[in-house]
Each structure stands twice: as C-alpha cells, then as structure tokens.
N, CA, C and O atoms as a GROMACS GRO file, in nm:
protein
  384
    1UNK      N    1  10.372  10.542   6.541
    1UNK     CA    2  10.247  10.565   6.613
    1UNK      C    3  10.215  10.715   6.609
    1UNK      O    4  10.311  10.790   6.631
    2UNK      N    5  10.087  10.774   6.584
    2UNK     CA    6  10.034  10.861   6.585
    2UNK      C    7   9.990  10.912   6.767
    2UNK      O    8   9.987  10.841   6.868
    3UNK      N    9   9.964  11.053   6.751
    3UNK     CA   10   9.942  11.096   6.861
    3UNK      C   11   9.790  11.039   6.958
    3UNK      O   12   9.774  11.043   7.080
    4UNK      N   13   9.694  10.990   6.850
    4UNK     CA   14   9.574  10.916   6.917
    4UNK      C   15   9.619  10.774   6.945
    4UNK      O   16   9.541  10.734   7.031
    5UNK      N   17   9.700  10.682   6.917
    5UNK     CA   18   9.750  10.607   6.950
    5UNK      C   19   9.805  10.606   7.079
    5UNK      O   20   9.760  10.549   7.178
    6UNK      N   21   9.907  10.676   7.070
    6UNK     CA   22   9.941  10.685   7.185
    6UNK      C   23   9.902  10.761   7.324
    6UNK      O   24   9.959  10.756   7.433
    7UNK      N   25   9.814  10.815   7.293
    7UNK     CA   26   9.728  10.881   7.398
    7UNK      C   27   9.611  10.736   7.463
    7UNK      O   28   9.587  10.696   7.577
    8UNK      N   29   9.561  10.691   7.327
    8UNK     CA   30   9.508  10.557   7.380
    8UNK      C   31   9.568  10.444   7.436
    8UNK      O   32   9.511  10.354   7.497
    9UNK      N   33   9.684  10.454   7.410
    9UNK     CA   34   9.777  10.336   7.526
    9UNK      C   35   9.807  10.379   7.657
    9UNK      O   36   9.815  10.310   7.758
   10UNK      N   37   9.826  10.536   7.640
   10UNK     CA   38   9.870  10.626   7.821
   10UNK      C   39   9.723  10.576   7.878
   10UNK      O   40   9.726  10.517   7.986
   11UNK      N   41   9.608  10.594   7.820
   11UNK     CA   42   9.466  10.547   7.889
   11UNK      C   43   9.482  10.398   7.898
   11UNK      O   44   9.468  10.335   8.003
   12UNK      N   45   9.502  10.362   7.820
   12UNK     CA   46   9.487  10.188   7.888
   12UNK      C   47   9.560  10.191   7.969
   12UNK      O   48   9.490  10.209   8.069
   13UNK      N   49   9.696  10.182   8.008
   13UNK     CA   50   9.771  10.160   8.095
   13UNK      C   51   9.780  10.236   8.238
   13UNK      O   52   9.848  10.213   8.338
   14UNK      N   53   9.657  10.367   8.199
   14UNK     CA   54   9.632  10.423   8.361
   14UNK      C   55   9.516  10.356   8.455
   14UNK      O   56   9.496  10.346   8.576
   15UNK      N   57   9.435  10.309   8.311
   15UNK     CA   58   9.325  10.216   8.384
   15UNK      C   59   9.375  10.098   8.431
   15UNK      O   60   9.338  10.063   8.543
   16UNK      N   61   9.469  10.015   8.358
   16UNK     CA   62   9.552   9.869   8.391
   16UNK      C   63   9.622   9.905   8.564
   16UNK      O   64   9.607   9.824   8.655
   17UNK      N   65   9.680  10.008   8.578
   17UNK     CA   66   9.724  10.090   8.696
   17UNK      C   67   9.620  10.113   8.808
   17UNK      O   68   9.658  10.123   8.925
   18UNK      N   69   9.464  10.123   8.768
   18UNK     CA   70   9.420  10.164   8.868
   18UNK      C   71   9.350  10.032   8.889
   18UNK      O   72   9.296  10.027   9.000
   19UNK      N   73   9.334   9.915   8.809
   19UNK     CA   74   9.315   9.769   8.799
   19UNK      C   75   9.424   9.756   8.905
   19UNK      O   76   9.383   9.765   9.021
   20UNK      N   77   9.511   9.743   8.893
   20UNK     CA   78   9.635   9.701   8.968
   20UNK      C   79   9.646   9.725   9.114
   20UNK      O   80   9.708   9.660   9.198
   21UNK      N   81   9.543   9.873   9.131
   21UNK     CA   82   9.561   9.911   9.264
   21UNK      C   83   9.504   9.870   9.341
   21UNK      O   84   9.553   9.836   9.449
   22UNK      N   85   9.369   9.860   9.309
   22UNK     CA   86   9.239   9.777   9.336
   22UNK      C   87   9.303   9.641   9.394
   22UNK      O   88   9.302   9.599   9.510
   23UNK      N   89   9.346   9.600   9.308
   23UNK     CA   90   9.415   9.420   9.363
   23UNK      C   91   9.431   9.457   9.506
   23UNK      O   92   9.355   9.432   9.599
   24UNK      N   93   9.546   9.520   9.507
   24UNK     CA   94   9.655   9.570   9.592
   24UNK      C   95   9.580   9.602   9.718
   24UNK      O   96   9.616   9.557   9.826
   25UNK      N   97   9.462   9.688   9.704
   25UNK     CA   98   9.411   9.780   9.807
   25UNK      C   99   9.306   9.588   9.878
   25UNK      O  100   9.310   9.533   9.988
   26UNK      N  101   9.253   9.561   9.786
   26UNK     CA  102   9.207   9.365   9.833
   26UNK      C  103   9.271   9.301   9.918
   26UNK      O  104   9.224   9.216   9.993
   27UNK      N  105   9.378   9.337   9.912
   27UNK     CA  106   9.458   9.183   9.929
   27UNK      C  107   9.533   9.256  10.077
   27UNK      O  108   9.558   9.185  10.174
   28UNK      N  109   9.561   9.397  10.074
   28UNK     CA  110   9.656   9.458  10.214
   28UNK      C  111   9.561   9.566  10.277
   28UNK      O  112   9.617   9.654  10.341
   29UNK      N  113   9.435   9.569  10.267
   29UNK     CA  114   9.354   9.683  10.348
   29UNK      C  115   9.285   9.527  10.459
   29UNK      O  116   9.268   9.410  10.423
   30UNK      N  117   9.261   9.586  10.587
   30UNK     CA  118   9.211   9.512  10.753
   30UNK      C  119   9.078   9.454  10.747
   30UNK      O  120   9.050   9.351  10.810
   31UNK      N  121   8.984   9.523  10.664
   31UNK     CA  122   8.834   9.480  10.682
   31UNK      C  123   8.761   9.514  10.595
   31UNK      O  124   8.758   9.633  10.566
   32UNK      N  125   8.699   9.444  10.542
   32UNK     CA  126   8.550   9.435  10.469
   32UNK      C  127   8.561   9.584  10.406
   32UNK      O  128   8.632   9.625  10.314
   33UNK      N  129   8.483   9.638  10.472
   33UNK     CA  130   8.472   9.820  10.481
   33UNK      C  131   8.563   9.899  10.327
   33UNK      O  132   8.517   9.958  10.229
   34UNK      N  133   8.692   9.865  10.364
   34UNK     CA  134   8.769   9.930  10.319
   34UNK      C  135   8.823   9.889  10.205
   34UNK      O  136   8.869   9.963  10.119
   35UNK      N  137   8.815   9.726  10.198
   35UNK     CA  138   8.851   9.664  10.074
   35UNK      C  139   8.727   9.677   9.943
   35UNK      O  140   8.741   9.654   9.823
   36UNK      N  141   8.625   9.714  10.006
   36UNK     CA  142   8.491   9.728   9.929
   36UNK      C  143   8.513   9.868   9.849
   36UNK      O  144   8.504   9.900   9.730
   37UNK      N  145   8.544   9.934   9.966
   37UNK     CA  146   8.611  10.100   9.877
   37UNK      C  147   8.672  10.115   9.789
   37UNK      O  148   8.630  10.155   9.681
   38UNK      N  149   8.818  10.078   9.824
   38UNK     CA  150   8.919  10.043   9.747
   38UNK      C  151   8.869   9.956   9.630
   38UNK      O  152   8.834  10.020   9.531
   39UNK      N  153   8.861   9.827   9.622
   39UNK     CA  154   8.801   9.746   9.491
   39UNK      C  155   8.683   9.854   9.352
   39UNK      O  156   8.684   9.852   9.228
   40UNK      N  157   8.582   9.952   9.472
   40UNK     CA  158   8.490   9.963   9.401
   40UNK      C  159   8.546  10.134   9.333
   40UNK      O  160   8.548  10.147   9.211
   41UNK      N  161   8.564  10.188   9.373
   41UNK     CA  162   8.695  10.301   9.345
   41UNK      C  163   8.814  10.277   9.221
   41UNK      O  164   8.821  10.348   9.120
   42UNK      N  165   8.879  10.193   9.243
   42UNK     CA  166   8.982  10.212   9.144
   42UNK      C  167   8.879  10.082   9.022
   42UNK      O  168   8.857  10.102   8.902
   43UNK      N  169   8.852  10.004   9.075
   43UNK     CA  170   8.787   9.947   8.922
   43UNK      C  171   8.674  10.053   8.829
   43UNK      O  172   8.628  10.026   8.718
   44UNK      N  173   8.646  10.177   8.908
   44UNK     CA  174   8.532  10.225   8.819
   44UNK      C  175   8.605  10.322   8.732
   44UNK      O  176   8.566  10.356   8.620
   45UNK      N  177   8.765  10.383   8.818
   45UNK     CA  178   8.798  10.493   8.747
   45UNK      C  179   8.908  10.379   8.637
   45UNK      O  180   8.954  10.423   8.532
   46UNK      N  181   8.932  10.248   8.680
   46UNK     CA  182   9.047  10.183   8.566
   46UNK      C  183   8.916  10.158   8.491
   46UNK      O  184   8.952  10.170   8.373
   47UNK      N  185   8.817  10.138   8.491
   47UNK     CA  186   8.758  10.076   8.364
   47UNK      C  187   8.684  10.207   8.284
   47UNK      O  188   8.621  10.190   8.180
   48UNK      N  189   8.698  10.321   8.340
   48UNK     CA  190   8.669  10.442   8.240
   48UNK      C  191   8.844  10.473   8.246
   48UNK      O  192   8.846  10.585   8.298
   49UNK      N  193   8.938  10.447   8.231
   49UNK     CA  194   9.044  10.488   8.157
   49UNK      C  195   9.037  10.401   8.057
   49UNK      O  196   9.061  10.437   7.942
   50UNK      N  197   9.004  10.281   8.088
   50UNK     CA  198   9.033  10.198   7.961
   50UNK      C  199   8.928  10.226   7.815
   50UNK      O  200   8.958  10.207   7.697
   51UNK      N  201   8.791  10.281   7.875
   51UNK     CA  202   8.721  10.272   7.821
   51UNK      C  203   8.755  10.381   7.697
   51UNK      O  204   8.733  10.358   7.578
   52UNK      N  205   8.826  10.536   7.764
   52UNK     CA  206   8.856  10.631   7.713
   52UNK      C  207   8.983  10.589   7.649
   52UNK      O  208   8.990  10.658   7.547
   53UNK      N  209   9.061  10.532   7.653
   53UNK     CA  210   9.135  10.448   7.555
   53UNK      C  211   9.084  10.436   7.441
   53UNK      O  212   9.088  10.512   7.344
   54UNK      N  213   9.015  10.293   7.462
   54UNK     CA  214   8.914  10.255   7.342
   54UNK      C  215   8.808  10.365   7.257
   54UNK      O  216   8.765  10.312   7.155
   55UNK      N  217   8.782  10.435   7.267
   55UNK     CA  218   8.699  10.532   7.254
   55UNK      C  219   8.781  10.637   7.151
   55UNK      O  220   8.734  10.689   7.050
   56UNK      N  221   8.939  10.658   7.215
   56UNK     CA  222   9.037  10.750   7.181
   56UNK      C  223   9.035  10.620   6.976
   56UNK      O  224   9.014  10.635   6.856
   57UNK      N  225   9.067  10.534   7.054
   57UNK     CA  226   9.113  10.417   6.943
   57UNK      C  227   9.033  10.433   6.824
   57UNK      O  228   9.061  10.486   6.717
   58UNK      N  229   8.910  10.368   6.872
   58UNK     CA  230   8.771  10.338   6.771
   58UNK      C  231   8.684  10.472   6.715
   58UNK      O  232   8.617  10.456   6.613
   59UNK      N  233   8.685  10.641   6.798
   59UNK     CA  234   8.680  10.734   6.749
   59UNK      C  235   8.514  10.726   6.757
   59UNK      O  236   8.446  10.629   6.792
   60UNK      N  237   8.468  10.866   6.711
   60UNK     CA  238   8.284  10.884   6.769
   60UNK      C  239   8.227  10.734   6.650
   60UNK      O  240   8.282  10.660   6.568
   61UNK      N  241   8.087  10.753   6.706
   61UNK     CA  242   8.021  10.668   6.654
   61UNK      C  243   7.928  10.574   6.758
   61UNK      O  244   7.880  10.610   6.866
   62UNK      N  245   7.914  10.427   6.686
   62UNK     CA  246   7.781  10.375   6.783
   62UNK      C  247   7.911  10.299   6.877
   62UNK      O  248   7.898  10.240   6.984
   63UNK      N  249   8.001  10.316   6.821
   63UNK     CA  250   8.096  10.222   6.886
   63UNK      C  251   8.098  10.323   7.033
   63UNK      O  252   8.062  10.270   7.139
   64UNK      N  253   8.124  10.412   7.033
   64UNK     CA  254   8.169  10.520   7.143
   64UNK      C  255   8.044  10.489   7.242
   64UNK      O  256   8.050  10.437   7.353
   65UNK      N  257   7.947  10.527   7.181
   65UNK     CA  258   7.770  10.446   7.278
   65UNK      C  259   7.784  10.343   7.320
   65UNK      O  260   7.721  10.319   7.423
   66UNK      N  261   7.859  10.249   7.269
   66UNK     CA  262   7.833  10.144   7.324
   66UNK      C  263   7.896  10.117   7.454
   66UNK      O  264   7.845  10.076   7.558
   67UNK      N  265   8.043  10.155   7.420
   67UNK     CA  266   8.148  10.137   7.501
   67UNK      C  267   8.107  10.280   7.649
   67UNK      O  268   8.143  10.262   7.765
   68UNK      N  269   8.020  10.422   7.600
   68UNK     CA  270   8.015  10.473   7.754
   68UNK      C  271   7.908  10.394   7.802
   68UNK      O  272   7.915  10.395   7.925
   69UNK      N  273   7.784  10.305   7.752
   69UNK     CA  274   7.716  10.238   7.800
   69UNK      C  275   7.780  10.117   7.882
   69UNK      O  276   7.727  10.096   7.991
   70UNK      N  277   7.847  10.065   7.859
   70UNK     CA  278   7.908   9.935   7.873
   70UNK      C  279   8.002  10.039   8.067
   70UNK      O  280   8.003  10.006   8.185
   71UNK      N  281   8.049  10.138   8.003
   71UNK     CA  282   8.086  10.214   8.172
   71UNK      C  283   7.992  10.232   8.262
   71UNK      O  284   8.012  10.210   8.381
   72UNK      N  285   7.877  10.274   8.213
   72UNK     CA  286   7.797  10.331   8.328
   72UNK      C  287   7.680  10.228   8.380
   72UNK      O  288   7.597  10.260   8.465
   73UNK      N  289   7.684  10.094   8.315
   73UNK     CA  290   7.590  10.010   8.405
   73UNK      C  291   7.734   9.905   8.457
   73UNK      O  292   7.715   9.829   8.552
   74UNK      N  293   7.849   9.907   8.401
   74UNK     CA  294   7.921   9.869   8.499
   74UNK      C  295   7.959   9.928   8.640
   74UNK      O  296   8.004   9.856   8.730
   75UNK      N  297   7.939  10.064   8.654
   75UNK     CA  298   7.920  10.138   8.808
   75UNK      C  299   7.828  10.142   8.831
   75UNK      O  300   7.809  10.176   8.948
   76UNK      N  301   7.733  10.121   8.767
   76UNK     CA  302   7.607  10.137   8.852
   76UNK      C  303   7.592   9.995   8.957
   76UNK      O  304   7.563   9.976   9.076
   77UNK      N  305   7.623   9.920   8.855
   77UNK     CA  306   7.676   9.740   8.917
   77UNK      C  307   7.730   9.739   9.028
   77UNK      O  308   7.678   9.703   9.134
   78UNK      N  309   7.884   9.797   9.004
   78UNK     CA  310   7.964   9.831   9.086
   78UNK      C  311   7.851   9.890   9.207
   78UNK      O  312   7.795   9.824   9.295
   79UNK      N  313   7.842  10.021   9.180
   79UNK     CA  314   7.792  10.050   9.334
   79UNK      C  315   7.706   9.948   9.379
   79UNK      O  316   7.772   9.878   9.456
   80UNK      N  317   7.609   9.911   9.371
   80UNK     CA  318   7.510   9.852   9.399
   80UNK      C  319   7.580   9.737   9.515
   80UNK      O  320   7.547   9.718   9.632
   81UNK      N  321   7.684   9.673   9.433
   81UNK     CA  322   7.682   9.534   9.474
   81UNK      C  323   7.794   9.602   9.568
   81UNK      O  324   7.805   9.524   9.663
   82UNK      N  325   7.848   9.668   9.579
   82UNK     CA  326   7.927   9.678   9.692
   82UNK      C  327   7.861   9.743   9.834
   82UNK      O  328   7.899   9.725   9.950
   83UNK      N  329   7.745   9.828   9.781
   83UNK     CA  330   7.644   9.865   9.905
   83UNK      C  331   7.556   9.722   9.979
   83UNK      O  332   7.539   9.718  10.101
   84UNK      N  333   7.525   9.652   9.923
   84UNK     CA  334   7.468   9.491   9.936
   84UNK      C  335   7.575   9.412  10.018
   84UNK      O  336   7.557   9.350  10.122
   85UNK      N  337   7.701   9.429   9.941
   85UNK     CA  338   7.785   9.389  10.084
   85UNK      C  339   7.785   9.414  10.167
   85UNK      O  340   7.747   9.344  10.261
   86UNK      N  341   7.840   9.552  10.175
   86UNK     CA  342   7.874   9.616  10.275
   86UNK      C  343   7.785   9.601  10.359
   86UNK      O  344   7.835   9.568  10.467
   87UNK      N  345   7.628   9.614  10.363
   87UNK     CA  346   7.500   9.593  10.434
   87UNK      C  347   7.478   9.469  10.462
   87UNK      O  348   7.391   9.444  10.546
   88UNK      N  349   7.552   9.365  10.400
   88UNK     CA  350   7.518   9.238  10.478
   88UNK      C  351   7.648   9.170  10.605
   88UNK      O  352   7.644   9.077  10.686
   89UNK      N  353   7.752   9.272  10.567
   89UNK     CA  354   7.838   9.272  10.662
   89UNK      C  355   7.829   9.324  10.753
   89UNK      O  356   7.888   9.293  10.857
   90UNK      N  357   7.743   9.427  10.740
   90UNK     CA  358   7.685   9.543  10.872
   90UNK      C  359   7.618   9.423  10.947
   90UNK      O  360   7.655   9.393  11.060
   91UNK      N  361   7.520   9.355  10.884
   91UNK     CA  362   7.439   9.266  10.966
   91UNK      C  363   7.470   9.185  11.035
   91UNK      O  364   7.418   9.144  11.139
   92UNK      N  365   7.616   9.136  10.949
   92UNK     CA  366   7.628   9.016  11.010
   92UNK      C  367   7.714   9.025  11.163
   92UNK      O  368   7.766   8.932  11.224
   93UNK      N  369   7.707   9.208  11.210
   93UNK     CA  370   7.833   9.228  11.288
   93UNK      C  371   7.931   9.274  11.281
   93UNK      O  372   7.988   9.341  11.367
   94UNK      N  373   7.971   9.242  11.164
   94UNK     CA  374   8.141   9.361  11.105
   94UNK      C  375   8.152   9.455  11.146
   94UNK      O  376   8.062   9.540  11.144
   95UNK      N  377   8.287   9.474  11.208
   95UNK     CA  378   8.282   9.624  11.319
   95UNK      C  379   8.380   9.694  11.152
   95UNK      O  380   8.460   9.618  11.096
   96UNK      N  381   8.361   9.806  11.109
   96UNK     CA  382   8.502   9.873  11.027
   96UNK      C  383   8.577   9.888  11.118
   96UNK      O  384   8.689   9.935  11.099
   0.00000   0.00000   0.00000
C-alpha cells in the first residue's frame, strides 16, 4: 500500500469512528435535545471523513464534485431535519 492509500483508510475509519459515536451518543444520551446533537454532529463530521477518504482514493476530478456535493446537501439535510425535530419536540412539551 502506498501512502494515499493508506491515508484514505485512516479517513474512512475516522469517519466509521465518528459513525460509531453517533450510535452511541443515540442510544445513552436522556432526551431528545441531546441525542439530536450528538446524531447530527458526529454523522456530518463521519461522513466528511469518509468522504475525504474517497476523494484521497479517486483523486481531483468530477468524481471529487460529486462526492463534496453529495457532503454538503447531506448537512444541509442533516441540519434541517434535526432543527424540525427538535421544534416539534419543543411543541410538543419536551423539557431538555
């Protein structure tokens, strides 16, 4: 393995890591609030490690466009839909 190789596996596997944490922060954080954080936080920074992986992998080009495109309407997603929660949990009463 070459040095872009393996720089692109340390990126996948920090994003797979911050995938991982995300679970983690779901499944053992108290309320709504916090699991929304946590989830929306580590999935935006694991899916730009992975992305910078791939990127490291596949090298410039339309491929590289595609893939920071493919990041930044996935956070934009991300935020969105976790503010929509969070605001309908506000409504519904949810104390954080």
């Amino acid at each position: 393995m070459n040095a872009a190789e393996l720089l692109s596996v340390f990126l996948i596997l920090c994003g797979a890591f911050f995938f991982l944490a995300g679970t983690v922060g779901i499944l053992r954080f108290p309320d709504a609030y916090t699991r929304l954080h946590a989830l929306t936080k580590a999935d935006t920074l694991g899916l730009g490690f992975v992305v910078l992986g791939l990127v490291v992998r596949a090298g410039p080009g339309l491929v590289m466009f595609k893939l920071a495109l493919i990041w930044t309407l996935a956070a934009v997603a991300s935020a969105s839909i976790a503010h929509l929660i969070a605001e309908a949990a506000h409504r519904q009463g949810l104390r954080p």
